[in-house]
N, C-alpha and C positions, 0 to 999 in steps of 0.2 A: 492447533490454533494458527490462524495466520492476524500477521501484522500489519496496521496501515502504517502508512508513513507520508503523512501529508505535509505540506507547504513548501514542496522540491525546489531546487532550484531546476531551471528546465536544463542544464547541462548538466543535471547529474546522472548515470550511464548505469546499467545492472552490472557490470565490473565494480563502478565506483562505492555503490549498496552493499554488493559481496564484500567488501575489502571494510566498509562501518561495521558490519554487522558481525561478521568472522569472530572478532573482539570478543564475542558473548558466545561462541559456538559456531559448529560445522550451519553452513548455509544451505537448504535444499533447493529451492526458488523463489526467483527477483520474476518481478510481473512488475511491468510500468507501460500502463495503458497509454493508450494513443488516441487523438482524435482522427475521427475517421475521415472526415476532411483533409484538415492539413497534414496529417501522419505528425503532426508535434508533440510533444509529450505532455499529458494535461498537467503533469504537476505534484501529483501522489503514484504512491507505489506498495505493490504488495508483498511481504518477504514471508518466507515460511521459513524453520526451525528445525532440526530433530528432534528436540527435547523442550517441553513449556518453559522448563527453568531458566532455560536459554533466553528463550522469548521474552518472561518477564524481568528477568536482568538486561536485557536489552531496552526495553520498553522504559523501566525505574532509571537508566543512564542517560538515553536520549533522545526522550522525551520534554522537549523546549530546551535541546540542545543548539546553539549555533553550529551549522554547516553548509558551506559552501554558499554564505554570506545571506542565509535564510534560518529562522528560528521554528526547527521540525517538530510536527505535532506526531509524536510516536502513540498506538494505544493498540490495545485488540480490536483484530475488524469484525465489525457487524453483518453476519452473514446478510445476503443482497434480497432487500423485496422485490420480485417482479411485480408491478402493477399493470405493467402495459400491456391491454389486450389486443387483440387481434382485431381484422375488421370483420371479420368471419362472426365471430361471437356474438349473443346474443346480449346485448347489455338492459341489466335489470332495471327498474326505475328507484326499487328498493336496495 
């Protein structure tokens, strides 16, 4: 299972994630996307766990926790739709 962890503040760092999240268990990977433009930090982040039990004791702690002067929406992430096609493709009408 991997974690979202939205409404970051933009200074918060995959050290700073590893060191929340530690609390709840071993960390395996911090992902904190970037915009491809400015390389800024969008603002969510993804942690992954070794153990679920980890994850949802993490998740049941702090989840509309205040940190680092932002109130984090922790939850399970929803694996990703692609919808966007190519221009290649043939798009249907139906």
């Amino acid at each position: 299972m991997t974690i979202y962890v939205g409404n970051l503040s933009y200074s918060a760092t995959e050290a700073d994630l590893r060191a929340v999240f530690a609390d709840y268990g071993e960390v395996k990977r911090v992902v904190l996307p970037t915009d491809r433009e400015t390389g800024r930090m969008r603002g969510f982040a993804f942690v992954e766990m070794n153990e679920d039990a980890q994850e949802d004791a993490a998740i049941t702690e702090l989840d509309g926790a205040e940190w680092m002067g932002r109130q984090l929406r922790v939850n399970k992430a929803k694996p990703r739709e692609d919808n966007r096609r190519g221009s290649w493709e043939k798009k249907s009408d139906f």
